[in-house]
C-alpha positions in Angstrom: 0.0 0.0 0.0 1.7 3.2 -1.0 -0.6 5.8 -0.1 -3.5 6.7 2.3 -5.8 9.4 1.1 -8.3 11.5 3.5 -11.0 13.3 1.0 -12.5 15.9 4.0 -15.6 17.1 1.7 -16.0 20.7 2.8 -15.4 24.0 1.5 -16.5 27.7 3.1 -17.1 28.8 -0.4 -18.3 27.4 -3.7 -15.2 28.3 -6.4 -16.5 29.3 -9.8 -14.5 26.9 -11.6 -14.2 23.4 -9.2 -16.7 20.2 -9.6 -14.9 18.2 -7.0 -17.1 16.5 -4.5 -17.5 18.9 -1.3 -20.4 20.7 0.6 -20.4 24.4 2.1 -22.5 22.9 5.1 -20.0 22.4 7.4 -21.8 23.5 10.9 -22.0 20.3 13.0 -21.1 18.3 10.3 -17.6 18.4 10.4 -17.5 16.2 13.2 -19.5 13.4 12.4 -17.8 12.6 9.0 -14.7 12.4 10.8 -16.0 9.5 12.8 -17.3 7.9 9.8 -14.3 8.2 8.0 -12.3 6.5 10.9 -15.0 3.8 10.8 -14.3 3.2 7.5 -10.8 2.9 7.8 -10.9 0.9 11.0 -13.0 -1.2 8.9 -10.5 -1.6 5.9 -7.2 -2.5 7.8 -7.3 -5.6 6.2 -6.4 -3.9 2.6 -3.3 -2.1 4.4 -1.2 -5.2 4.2 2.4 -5.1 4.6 3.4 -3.3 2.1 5.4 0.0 3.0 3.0 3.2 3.2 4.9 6.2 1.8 2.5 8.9 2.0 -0.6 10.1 3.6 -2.5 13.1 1.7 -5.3 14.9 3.6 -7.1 16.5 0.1 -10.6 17.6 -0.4 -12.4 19.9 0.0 -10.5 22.1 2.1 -9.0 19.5 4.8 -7.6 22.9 6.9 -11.3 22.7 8.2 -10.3 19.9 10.3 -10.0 20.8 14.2 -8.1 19.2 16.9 -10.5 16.8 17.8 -10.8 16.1 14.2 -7.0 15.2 13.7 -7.3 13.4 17.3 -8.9 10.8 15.8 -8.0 10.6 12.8 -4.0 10.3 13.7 -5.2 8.0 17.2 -6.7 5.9 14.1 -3.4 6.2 12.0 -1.4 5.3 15.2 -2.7 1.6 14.9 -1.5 0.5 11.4 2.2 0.8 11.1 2.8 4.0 9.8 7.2 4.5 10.1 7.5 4.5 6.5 5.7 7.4 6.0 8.1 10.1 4.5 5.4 12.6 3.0 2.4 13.7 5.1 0.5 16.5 3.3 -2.5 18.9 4.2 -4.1 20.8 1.5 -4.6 24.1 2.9 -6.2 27.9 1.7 -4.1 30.8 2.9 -7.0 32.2 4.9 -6.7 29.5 7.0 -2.6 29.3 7.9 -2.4 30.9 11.5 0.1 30.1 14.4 -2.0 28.1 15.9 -2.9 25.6 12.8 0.7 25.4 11.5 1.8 24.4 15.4 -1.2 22.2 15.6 -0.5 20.4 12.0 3.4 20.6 12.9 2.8 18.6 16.6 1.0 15.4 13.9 4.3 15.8 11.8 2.5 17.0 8.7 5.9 18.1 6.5 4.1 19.2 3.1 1.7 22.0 2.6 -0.3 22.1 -0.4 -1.9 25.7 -0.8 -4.4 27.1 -3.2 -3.0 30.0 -3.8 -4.8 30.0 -7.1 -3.6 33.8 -8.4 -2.0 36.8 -7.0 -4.0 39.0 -8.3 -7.1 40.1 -6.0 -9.4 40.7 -8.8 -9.0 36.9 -10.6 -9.3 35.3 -6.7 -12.5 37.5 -6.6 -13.6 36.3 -10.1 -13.3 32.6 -8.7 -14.7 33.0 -5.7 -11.8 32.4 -3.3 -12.2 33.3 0.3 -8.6 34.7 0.6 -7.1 37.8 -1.1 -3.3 38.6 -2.3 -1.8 39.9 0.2 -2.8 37.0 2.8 -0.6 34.8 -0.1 2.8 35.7 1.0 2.1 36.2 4.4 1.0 32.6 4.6 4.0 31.2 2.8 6.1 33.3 5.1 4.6 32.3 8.4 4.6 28.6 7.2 8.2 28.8 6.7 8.9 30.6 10.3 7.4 27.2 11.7 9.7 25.2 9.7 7.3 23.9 6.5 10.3 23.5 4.3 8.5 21.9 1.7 5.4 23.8 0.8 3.6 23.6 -2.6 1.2 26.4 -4.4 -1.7 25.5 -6.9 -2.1 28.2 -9.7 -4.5 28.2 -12.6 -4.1 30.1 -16.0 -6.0 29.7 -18.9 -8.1 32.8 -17.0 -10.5 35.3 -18.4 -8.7 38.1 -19.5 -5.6 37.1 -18.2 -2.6 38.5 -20.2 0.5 37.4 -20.8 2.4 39.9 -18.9 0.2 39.5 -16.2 1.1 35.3 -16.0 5.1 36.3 -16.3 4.7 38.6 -13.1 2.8 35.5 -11.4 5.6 33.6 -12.5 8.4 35.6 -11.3 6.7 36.1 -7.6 6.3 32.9 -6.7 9.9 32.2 -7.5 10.9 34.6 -4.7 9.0 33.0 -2.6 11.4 30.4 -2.3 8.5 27.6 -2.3 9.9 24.0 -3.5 7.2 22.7 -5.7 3.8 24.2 -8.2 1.3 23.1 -9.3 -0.3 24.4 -12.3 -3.5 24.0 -14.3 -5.4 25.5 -17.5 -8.8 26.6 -16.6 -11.2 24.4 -17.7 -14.9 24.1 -18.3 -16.6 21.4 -15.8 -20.1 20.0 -15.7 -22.1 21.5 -13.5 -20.1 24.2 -12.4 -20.7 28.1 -12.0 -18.2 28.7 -14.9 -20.0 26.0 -17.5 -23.4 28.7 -16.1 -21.3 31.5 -17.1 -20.0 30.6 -20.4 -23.3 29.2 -21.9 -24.9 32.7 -21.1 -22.2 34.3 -22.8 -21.0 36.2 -18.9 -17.8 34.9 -19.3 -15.3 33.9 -22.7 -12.3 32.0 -22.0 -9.0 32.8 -24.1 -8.2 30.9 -27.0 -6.3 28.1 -27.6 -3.3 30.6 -29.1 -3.3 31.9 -25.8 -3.2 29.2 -23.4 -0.3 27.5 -25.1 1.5 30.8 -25.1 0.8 30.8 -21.1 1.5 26.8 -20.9 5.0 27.4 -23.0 5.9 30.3 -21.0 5.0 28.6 -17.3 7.4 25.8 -18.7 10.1 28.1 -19.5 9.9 30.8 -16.5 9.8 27.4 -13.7 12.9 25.5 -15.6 14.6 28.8 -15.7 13.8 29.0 -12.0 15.2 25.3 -11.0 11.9 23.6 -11.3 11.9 20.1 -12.8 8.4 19.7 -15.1 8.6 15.7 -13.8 4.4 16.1 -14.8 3.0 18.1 -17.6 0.9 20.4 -14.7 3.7 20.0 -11.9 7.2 21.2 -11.5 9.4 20.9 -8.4 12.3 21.9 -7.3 15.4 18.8 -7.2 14.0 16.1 -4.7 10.7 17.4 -3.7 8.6 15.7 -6.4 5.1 14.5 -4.7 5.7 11.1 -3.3 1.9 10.4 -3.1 0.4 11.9 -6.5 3.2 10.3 -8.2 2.3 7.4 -6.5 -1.4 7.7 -8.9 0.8 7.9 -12.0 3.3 5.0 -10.7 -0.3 2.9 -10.9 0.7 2.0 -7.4 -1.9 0.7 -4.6 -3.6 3.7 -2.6 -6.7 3.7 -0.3 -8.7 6.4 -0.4 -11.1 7.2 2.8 -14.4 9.4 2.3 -17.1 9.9 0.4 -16.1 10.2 -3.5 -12.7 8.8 -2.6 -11.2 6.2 -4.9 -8.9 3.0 -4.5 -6.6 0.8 -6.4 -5.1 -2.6 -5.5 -3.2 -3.2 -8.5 -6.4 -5.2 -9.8 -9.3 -3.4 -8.9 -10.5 0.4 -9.0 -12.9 2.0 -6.2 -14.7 4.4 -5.7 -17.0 5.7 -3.0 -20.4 7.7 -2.9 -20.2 11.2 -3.8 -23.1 12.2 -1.0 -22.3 13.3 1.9 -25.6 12.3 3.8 -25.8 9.0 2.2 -21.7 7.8 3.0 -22.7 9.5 6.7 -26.1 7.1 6.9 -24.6 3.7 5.4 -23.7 0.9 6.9 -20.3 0.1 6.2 -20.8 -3.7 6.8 -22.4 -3.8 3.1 -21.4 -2.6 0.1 -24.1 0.1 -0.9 -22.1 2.9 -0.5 -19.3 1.9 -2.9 -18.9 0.9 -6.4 -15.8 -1.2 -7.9 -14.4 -2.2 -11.1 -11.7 -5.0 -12.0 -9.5 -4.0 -14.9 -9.1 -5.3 -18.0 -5.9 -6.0 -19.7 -7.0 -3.1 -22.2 -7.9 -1.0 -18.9 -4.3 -1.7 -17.8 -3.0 -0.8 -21.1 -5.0 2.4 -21.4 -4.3 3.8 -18.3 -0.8 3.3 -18.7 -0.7 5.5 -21.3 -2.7 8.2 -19.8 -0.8 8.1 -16.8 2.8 7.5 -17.5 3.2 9.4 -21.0 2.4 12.6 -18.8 4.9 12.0 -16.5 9.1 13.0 -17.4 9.5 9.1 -17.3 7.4 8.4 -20.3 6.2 4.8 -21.4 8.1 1.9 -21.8 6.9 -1.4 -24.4 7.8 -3.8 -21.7 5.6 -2.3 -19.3 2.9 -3.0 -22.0 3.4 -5.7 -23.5 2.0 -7.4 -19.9 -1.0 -6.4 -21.1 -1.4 -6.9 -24.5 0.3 -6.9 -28.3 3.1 -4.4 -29.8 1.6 -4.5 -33.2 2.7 -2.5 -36.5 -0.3 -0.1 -35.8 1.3 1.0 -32.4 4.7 1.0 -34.0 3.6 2.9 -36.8 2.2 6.1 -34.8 4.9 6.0 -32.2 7.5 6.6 -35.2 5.1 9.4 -36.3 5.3 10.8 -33.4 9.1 11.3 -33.0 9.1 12.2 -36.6 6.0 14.8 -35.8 9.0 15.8 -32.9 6.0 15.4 -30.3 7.6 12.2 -28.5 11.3 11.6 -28.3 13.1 8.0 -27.4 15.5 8.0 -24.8 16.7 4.3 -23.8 13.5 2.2 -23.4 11.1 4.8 -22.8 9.2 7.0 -25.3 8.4 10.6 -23.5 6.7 13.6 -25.0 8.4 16.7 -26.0 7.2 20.3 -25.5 5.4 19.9 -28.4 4.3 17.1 -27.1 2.6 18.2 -23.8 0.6 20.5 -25.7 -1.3 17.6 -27.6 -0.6 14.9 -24.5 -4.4 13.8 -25.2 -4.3 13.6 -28.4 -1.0 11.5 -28.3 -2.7 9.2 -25.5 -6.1 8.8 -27.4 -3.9 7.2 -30.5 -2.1 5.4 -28.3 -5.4 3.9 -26.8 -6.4 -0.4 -26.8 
């Protein structure tokens, strides 16, 4: 089991843009799903085998909800399955919510990675999305972080933005260098079911840039962060020489995690998991049956597919032997990988086929033709 993943499925605010699974009705609720959640993993030791666990990630949501008597139990819970191995603990945190008291509190159950959403720096984008912090708590929060000793802190930004311009996405580059953080995480705004934004956009509110645009942001993010000592070991993460994120690499390893909480998934190696996105329902089941999960056992062509999606986005790339476990090398694959390298959007280096620059930009594409 390489990882152990708490999804705590509360947010203060709705963001504009997000469709993850979370609920803004947090008064006396808080609580109660923590018990459930240590119910449920009480309930699964028998999937933690012996295996060595290298990370725990507490992701949501917004998991710097979580009180005291929240992380009580939870960590009273973690004491009981043999934890040592554990090099990377993380908390995903918003910078409205780093304070002395939190950072001493998450620092006494030796969390050593913070995750925040910084999002932007720019107080009218963070109003735009909805965010509950503004700019100038950004830096403050990195810096007080650091004071308690958080030597490895990470920042999520987001570009792709209405009306963002380049020059503005250079300046966000160049201040979160001087920050002296060790690892980013950045995404392309998207359009999600369901979301505020997808409201937006169909009623014409709200244009996104085009596609011109957001590969001259994507192309300049990778340039500014390598000039900067960043490692892009992930098409949307970059970190600085050994801080690359034990746990979400762990996902793109295809590596065993359990996942705790409603909407959280699981992998074995065999079989994929997932639990109830309702927060009412995963609090009311009884965890004895299995109504308030769903599960799937992969195919060879799941294996091979995933594979692909995973791996080619990571700075390790794909390798035939670890495919041909799971099916044929024919003339078809053969044919388009070639194409590729000649198109100069995948490159071979040893055994392993990885994308180019060129590459990243069309990573789907690539994956989709590379599809069972």
């Amino acid at each position: 089991m390489s990882g152990i993943y708490f999804h705590i499925p509360f947010c203060a605010k709705k963001c504009t843009y997000c469709d993850f699974h979370f609920s803004t009705n947090i008064k006396n609720n808080i609580l109660p799903m923590t018990k459930k959640m240590v119910e449920e993993f009480e309930l699964r030791q028998d999937e933690i085998t012996n295996d060595e666990i290298k990370s725990i990630y507490f992701g949501g949501g917004t998991p710097s909800l979580l009180k005291k008597e929240d992380l009580n139990l939870i960590f009273n819970s973690l004491k009981k399955t043999n934890i040592n191995s554990v090099k990377e603990l993380t908390i995903e945190v918003n910078p409205e919510d780093i304070n002395k008291e939190r950072l001493a509190l998450w620092k006494a159950y030796g969390i050593n990675r913070l995750s925040i959403g910084i999002q932007s720096i720019y107080d009218e984008q963070l109003k735009w999305m909805n965010r509950a912090h503004n700019s100038s708590q950004n830096e403050k929060a990195i810096k007080l972080a650091k004071s308690f000793g958080f030597n490895n802190i990470s920042i999520d930004l987001i570009y792709g933005l209405p009306k963002m311009t380049i020059k503005e996405w250079e300046n966000q580059l160049n201040t979160i260098n001087e920050w002296g953080i060790q690892h980013v995480s950045a995404y392309c705004l998207t359009i999600e079911k369901k979301t505020v934004l997808m409201h937006y956009v169909k009623k014409g509110i709200v244009s996104l840039p085009d596609e011109e645009t957001q590969i001259e942001q994507f192309i300049l993010l990778h340039k500014k962060l390598s000039a900067f000592g960043f490692e892009q070991y992930e098409i949307s993460n970059f970190s600085k020489p050994n801080y690359h994120s034990i746990h979400n690499s762990s996902y793109w390893k295809k590596e065993k995690y359990i996942g705790i909480g409603p909407s959280a998934h699981s992998f074995n190696g065999a079989i994929r998991r997932w639990n109830i996105s309702n927060n009412q329902k995963y609090l009311k089941s009884n965890l004895l049956t299995k109504s308030w999960y769903e599960q799937e056992e992969l195919s060879n062509k799941d294996h091979w597919n995933e594979i692909i999606l995973t791996k080619l986005r990571t700075q390790n790339g794909i390798k035939k032997s670890e495919l041909i476990r799971f099916g044929e090398i024919d003339n078809e694959f053969d044919f388009k990988i070639n194409n590729f390298i000649e198109l100069n959007w995948l490159k071979k280096q040893k055994d392993a086929y990885k994308l180019t620059l060129e590459g990243k930009l069309r990573a789907d594409y690539i994956a989709s033709e590379l599809f069972k």
